[in-house]
N, C-alpha and C positions, 0 to 999 in steps of 0.2 A: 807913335801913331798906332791906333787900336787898330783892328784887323776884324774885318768884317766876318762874321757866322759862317758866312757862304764859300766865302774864301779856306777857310780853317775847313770847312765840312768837304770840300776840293781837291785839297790837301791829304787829306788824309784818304780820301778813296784812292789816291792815286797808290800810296804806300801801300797798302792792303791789296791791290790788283799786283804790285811788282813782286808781292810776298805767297801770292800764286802762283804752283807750276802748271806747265802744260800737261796733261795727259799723255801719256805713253799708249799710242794705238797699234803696237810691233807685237806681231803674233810671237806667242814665246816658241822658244823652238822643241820641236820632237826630242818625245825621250828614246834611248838606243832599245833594241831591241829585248837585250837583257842590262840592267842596268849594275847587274855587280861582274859582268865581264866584257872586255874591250869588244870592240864589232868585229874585229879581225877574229877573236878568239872564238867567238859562235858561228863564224863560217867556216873555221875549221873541224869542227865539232862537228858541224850537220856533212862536213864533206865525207868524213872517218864513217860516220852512220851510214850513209850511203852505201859505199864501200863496202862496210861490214855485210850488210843486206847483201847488197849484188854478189857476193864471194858466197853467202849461205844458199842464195838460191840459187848458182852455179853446180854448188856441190850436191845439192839436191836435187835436182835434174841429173846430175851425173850417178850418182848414187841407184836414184830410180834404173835409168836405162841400162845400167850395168849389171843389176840385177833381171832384170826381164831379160837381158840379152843370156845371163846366166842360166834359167830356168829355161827360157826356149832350148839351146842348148844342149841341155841334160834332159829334156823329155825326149830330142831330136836322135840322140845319141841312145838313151831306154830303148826305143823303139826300134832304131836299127841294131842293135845289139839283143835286144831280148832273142830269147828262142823261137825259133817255129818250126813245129812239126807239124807237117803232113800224112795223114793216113787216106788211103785211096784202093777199094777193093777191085780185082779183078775180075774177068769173066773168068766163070766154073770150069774147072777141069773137065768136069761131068754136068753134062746141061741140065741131066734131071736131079741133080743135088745141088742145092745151092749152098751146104757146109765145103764145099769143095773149092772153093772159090780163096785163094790166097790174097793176102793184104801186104799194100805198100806200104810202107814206113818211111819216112824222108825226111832229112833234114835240111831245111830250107832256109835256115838264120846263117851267123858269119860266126857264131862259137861251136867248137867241138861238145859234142856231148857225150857221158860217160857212163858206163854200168847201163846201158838198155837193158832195159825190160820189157816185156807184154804180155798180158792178161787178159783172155778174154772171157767175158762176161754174158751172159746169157739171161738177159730178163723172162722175156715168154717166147716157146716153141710150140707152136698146134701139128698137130697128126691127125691123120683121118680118127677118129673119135678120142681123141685124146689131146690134153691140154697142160702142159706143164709152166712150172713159174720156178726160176731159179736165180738163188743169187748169185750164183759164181761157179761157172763150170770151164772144168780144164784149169793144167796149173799153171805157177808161172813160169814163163818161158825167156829164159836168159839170152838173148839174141846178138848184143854187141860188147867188148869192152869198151868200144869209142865208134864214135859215128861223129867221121870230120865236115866241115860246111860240105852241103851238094851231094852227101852221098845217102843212097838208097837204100834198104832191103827187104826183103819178103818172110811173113809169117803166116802159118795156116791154123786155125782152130779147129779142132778137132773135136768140135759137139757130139757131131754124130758116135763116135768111142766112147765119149764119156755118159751119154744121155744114159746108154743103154737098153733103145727102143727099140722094141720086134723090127724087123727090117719088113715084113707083112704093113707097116704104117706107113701111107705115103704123107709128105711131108708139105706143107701147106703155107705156115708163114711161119716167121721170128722175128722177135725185137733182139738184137746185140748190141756189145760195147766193146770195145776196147780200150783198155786202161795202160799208157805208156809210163813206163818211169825211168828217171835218168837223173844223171846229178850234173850239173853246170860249175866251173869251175872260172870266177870271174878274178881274177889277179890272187890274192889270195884268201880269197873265201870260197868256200863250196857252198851252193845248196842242193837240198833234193827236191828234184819239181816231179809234178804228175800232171798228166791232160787224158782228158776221156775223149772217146770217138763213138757216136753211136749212128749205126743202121738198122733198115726193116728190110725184109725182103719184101719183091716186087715180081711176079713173074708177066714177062713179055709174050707178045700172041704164038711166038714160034717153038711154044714152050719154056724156052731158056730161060733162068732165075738172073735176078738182078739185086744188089744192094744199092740201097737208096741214102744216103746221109742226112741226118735229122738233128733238131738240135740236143744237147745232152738233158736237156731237164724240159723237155715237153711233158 
């Protein structure tokens, strides 16, 4: 029995529908982070980096503050160790001369110092008509081997001997200096150091002469 078109044409949709798949609608999955190393192995990787970092900039904060605590330190330590000398003139032996007048010398730091010396210096003296400018009068004057912390002593310049002005000239004002020299002696090194001191005179209403302290390079 023949087999009608319709039937055959039935037939075969059917075949051609069961020789169709379904669609796959499944999101594919995520690729790993790094794809040629396992996911364990890049979280250990990123932990070590971490680490590394936090250890550098530990050491670097350290590093820093260990130095700054270093330089405070040694500027702290400079300072109270450096020398200090003190010069500080007296009242005049003789009211109406103010070369008469002796000078303190002191040492006021925590190191001995050694070979003192002083020099004084004699920039300008005026006398009633007369005006001199000198650079270095009276010699030097060898005062101490050692001068220990705290201790004192007294030197007098003797202008007036050296100037060699008529004693008829009274005496009106001065610029001085005194030039200290001493050698410091830090574990084992020496140096030679020098400090200058300079005054003017000043006289006060009751006649008596005064030295004034100024700074050395006005």
């Amino acid at each position: 029995m023949c087999k009608t078109p319709k039937t055959i044409m039935n037939r075969a949709a059917k075949r051609k529908l069961k020789q169709l798949q379904p669609l796959d609608t499944t999101p594919p999955a995520p690729l790993p982070p790094n794809p040629g190393l396992p996911q364990s192995d890049n979280c250990k990787a990123g932990s070590t980096n971490s680490k590394v970092l936090y250890w550098i900039k530990d050491i670097a904060v350290w590093l820093f503050g260990t130095g700054l605590a270093l330089v405070l330190t040694f500027v702290g330590l400079f300072y109270d160790f450096s020398p200090k000398i003190a010069v500080s003139p007296y009242q005049p032996l003789e009211l109406s001369d103010a070369f008469s007048s002796p000078f303190m010398i002191a040492n006021d730091g925590y190191l001995s110092l050694r070979d003192v010396s002083a020099t004084c210096i004699l920039s300008q003296v005026d006398f009633t008509g007369l005006a001199l400018k000198q650079g270095s009068v009276g010699s030097r004057i060898d005062i101490a081997a050692e001068m220990l912390p705290g201790e004192k002593l007294t030197v007098k310049c003797r202008f007036r001997e050296n100037i060699g002005v008529a004693s008829s000239r009274t005496f009106e004002n001065a610029d001085i200096s005194l030039l200290i020299d001493y050698r410091l002696r830090l574990w084992f090194w020496t140096f030679q150091k020098q400090r200058a001191f300079r005054f003017v005179s000043a006289r006060a209403s009751d006649g008596s002469w005064h030295w004034l302290p100024q700074p050395i390079n006005k």
